[in-house]
DRENDO-722321 format. One line per 10 residues: their letters; for each residue x, y, z of N, C-alpha, C, CB. Coordinates in steps of 0.2 Angstrom, whole numbers. Glycine has a CB too. Layout:
N
A) X:Y:Z:X:Y:Z:X:Y:Z:X:Y:Z  ...
END
This chain:
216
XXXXXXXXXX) -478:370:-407:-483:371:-412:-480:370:-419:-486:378:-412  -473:373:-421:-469:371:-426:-464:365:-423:-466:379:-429  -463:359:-431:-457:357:-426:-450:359:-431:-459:346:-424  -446:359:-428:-437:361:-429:-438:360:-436:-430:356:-425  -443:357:-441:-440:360:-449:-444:363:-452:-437:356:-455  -449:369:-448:-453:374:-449:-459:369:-453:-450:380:-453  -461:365:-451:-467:361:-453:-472:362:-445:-465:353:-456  -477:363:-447:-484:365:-442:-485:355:-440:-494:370:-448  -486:358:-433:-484:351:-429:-495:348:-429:-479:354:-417  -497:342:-431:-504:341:-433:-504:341:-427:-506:336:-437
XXXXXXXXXX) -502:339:-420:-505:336:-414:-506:343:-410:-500:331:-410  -503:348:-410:-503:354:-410:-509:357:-413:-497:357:-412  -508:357:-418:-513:360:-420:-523:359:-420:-510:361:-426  -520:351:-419:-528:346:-414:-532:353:-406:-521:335:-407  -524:352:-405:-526:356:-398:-527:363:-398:-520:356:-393  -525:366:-405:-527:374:-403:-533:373:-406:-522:380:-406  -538:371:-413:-543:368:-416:-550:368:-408:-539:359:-420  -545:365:-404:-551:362:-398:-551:367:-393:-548:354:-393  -547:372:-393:-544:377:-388:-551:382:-392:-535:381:-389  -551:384:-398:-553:390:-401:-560:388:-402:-550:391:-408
XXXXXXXXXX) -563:378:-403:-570:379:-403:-573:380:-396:-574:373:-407  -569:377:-391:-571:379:-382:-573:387:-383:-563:379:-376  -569:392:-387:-567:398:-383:-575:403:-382:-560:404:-388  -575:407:-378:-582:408:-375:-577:417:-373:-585:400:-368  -575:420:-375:-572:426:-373:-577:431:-376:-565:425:-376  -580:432:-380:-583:438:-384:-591:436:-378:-585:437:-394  -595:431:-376:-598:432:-372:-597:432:-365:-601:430:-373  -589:428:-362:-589:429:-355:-585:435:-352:-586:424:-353  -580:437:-358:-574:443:-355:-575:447:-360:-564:441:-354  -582:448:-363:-583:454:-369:-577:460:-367:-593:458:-367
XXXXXXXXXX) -574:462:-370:-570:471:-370:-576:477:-368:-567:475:-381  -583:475:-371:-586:481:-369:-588:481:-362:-591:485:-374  -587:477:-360:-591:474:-354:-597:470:-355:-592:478:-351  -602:469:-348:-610:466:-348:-612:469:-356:-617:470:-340  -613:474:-356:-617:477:-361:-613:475:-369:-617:487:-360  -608:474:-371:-604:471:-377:-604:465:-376:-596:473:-378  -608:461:-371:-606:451:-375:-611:449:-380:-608:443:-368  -609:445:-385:-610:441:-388:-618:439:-385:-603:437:-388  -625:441:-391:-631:440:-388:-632:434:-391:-636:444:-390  -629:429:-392:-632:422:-394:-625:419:-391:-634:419:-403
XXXXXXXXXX) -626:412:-392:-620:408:-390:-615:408:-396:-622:401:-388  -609:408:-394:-605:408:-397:-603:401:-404:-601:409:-393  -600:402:-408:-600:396:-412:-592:395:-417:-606:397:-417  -588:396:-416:-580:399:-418:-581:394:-423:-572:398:-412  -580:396:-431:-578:394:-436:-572:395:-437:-581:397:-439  -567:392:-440:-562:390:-443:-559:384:-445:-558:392:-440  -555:387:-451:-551:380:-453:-542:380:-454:-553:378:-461  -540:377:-449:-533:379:-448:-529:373:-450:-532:381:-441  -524:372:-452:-519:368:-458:-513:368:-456:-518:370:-467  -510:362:-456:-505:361:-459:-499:360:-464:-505:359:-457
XXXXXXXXXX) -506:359:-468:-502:359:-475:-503:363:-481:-503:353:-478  -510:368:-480:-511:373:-483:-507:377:-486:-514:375:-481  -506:380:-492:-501:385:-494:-505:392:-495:-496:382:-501  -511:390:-495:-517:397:-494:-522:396:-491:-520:400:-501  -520:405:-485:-523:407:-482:-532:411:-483:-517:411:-479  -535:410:-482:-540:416:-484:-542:418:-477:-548:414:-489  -542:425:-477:-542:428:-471:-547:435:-472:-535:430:-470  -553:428:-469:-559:434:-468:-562:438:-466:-562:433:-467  -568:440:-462:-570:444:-459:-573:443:-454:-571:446:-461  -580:438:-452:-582:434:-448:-587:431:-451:-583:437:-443
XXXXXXXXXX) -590:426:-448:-595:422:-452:-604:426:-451:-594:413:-448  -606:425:-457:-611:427:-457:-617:423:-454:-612:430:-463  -624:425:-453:-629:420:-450:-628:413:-453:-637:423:-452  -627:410:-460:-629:404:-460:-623:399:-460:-633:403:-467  -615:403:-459:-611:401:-459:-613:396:-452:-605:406:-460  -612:402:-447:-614:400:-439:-619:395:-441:-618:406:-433  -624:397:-442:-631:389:-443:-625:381:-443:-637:390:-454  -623:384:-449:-620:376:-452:-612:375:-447:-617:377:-462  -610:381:-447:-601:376:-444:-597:379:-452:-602:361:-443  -600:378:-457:-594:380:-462:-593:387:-465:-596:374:-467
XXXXXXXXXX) -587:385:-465:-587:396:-469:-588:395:-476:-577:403:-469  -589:401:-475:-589:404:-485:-597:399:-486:-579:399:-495  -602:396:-480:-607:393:-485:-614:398:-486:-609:386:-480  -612:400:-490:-618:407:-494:-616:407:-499:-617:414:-491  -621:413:-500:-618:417:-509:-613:419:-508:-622:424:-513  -609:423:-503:-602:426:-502:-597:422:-507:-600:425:-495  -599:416:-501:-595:410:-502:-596:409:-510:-599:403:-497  -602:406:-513:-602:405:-519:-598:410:-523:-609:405:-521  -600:416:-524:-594:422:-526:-585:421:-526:-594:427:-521  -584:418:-519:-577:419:-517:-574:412:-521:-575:420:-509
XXXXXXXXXX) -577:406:-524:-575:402:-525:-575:402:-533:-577:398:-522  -580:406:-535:-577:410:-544:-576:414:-545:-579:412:-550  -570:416:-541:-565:423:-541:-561:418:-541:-565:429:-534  -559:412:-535:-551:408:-537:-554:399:-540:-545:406:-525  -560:403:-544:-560:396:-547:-559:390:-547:-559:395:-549  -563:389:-540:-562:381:-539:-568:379:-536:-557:380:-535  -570:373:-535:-577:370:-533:-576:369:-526:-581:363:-537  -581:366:-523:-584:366:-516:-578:360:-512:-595:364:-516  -578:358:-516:-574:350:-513:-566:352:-511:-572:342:-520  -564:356:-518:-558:359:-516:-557:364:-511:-556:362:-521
XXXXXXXXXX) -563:367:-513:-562:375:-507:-563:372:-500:-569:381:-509  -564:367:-499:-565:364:-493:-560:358:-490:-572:360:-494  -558:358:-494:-550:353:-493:-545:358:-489:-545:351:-502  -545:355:-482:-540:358:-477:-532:358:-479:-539:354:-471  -532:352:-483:-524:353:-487:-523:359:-492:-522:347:-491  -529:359:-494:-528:363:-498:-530:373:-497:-532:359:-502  -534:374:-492:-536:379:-491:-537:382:-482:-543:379:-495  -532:385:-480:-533:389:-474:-539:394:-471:-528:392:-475  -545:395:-469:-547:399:-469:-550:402:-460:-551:397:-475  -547:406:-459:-546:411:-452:-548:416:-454:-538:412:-449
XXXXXXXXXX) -556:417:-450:-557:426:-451:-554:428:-446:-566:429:-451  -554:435:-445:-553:441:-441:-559:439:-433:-554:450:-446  -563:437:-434:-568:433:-429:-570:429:-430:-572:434:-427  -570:425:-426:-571:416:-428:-577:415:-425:-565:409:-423  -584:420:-423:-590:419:-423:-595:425:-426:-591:418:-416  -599:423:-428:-605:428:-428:-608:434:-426:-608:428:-426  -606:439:-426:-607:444:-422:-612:450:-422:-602:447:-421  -618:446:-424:-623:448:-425:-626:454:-429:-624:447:-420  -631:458:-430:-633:462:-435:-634:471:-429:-641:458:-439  -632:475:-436:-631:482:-433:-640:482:-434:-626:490:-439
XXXXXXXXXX) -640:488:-434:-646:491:-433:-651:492:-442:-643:499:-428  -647:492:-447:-649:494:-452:-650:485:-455:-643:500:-455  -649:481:-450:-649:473:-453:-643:471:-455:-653:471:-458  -636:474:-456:-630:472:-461:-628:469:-453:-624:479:-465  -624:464:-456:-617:461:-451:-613:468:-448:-609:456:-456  -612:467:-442:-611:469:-438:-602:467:-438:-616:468:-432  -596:472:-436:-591:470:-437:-588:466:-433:-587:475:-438  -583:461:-434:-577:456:-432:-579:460:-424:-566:457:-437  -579:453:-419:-578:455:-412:-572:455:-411:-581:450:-407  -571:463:-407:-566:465:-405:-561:460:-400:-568:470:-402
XXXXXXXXXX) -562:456:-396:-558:452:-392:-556:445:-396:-562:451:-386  -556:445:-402:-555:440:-407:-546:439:-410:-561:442:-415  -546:444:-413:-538:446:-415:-533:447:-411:-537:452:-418  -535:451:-405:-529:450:-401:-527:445:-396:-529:456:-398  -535:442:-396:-531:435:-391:-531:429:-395:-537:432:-382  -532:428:-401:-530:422:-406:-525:424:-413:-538:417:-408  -525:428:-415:-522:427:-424:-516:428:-422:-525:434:-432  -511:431:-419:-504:430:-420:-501:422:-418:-502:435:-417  -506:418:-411:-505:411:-411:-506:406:-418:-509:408:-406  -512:408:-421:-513:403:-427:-511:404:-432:-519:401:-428
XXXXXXXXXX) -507:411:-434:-504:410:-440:-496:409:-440:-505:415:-445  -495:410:-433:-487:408:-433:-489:399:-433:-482:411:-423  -496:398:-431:-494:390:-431:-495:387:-439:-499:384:-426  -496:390:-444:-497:388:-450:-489:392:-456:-506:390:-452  -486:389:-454:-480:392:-457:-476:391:-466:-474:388:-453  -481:384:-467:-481:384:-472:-485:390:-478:-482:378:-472  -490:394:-475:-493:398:-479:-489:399:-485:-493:403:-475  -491:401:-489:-484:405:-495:-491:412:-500:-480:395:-505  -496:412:-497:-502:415:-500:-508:416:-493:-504:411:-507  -507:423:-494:-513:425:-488:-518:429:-493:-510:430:-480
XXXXXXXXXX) -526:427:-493:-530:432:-494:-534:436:-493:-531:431:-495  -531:444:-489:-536:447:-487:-542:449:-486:-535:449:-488  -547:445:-487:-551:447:-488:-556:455:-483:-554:441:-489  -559:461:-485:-560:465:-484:-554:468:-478:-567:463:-483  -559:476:-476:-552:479:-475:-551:478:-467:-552:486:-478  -555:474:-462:-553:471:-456:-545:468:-456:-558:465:-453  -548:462:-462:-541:457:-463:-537:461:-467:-542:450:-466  -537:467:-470:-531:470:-474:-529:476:-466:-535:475:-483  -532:477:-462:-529:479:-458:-524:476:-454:-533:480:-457  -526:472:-452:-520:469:-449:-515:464:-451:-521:467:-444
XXXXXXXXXX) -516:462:-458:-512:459:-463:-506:463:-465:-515:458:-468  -510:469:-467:-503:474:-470:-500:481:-465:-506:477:-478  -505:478:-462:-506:485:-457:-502:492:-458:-503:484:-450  -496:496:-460:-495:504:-460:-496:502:-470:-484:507:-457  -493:497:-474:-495:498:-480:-501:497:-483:-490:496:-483  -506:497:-477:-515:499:-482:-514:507:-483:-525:497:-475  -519:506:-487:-519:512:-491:-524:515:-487:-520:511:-499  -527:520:-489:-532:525:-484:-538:522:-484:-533:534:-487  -542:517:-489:-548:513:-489:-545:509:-492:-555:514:-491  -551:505:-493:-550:497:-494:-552:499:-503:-558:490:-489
XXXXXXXXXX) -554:503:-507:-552:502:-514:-544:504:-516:-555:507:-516  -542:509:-511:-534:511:-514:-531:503:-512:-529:519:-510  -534:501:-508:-528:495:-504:-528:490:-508:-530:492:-497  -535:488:-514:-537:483:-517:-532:485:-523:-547:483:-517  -534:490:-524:-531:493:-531:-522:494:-532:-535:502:-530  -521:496:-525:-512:492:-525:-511:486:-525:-508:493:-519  -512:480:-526:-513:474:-525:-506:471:-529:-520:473:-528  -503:475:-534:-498:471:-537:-493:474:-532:-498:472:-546  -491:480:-528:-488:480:-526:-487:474:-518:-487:487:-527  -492:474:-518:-495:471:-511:-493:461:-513:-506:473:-511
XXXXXXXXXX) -493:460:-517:-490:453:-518:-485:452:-520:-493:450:-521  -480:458:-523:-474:456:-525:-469:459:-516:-471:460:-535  -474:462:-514:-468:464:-507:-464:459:-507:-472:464:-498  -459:461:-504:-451:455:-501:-456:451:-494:-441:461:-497  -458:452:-491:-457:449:-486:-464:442:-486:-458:455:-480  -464:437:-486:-466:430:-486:-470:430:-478:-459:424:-488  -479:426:-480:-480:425:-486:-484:431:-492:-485:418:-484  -485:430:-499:-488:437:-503:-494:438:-497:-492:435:-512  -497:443:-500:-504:446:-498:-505:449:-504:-504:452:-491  -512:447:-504:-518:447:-509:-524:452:-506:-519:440:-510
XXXXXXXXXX) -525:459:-506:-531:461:-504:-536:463:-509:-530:466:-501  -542:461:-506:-549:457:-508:-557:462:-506:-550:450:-503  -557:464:-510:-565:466:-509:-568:462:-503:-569:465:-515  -572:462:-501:-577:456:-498:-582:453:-502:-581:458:-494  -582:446:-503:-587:445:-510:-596:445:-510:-586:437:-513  -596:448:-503:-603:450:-504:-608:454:-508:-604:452:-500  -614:449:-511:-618:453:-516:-619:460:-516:-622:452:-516  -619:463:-509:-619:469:-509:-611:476:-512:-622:470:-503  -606:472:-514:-603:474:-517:-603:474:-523:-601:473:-516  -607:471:-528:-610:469:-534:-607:477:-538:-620:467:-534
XXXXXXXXXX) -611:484:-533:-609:490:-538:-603:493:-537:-613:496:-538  -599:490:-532:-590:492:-532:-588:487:-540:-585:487:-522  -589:480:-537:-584:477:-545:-588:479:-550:-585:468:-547  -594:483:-552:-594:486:-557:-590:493:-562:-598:486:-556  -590:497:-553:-586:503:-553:-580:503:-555:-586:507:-548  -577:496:-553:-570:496:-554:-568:490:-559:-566:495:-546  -570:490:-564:-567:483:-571:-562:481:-569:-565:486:-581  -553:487:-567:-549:485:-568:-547:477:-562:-545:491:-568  -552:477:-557:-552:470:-552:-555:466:-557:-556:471:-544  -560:464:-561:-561:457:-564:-554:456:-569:-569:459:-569
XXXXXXXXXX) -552:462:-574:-549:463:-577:-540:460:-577:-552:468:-576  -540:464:-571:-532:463:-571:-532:460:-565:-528:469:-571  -535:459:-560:-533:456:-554:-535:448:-553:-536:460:-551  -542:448:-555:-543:441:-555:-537:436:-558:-551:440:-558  -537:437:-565:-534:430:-569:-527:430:-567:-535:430:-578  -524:435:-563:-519:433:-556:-520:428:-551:-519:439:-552  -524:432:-549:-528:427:-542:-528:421:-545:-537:428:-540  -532:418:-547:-533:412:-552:-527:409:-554:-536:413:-558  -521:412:-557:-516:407:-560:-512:407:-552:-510:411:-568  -511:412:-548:-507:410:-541:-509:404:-537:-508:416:-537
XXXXXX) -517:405:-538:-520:397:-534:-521:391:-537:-527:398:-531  -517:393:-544:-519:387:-549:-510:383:-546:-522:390:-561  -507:388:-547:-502:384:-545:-499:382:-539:-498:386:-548  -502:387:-532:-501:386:-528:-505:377:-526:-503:393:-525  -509:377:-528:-514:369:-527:-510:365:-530:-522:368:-531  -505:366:-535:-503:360:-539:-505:356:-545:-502:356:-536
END
């Protein structure tokens, strides 16, 4: 998957790309069993790079993501691209932008109508293969606290505000690549970024100069 001078091998990564849209695991080998599969057909979203140097690391794709094939295509989406300030062409450039949720399908709605969480059988049988195969990473984006979960795992904080809110210690950590943890840019978070200024404030125009220079 890597070849000998830690560059992500493209032909490799053809094949795991073909592996992950086949994969059919949340409705055939559900964890909870018959009663936990996956009630529609599956539809694995991702964008996986070789040359990317930022990760965004979501959560799972919502209804119109699945419709289309593409992430972030919503208001979310809209949101997450004027947080790192950049237009659709960019945000869409595989060289330029990694993006791997915590579940690469749809996982349909709870009871109250919200998204329903990341399918359990997602993380443990694909994310440690596909980010060891993207090595060049130098920036991962946590988005919400699934992907701050197992990004940072013992140093999240007790919720996803304190975790969001440590953030400067969470990118300067020693160990490569940074981590960057993210609210979720869903509208319904509209009265968290109010409650909290200091994330427009101090956090964003971080975000923004990291990815400004990470893109070049």
């Amino acid at each position: 998957m890597v070849s000998e001078n830690g560059v992500a091998d493209e032909l490799a990564l053809d094949v795991l790309r073909q592996e992950i849209a086949a994969c059919r695991i949340c409705r055939d080998a559900p964890l909870g069993g018959a009663n936990g599969r996956l009630p529609h057909e599956p539809r694995p979203v991702a964008v996986i790079s070789s040359r990317a140097r930022i990760l965004i690391a979501g959560q799972a794709p919502g209804l119109k993501v699945h419709e289309t094939g593409i992430p972030f295509n919503d208001a979310s989406g809209d949101r997450l691209r004027e947080w790192l300030r950049v237009d659709r062409e960019t945000f869409y450039d595989r060289d330029r932008f990694a993006i791997v949720p915590m579940g690469f399908c749809f996982p349909g709605y709870d009871a109250k109508g919200g998204d329903l969480p990341p399918r359990r059988e997602c993380a443990p049988h694909w994310r440690r293969r596909v980010i060891s195969a993207m090595p060049q990473t130098e920036l991962v984006l946590a988005v919400g606290q699934y992907a701050q979960a197992w990004h940072l795992g013992a140093e999240r904080r007790e919720n996803m505000t304190e975790t969001v809110r440590a953030w400067q210690a969470m990118l300067s950590r020693p160990n490569s690549p940074g981590i960057l943890p993210l609210p979720h840019p869903s509208w319904r978070n509209t009265g968290w970024i109010k409650r909290n200024p200091w994330f427009e404030a101090e956090l964003l125009p971080v975000l923004r100069e990291r990815v400004a220079a990470l893109l070049g």
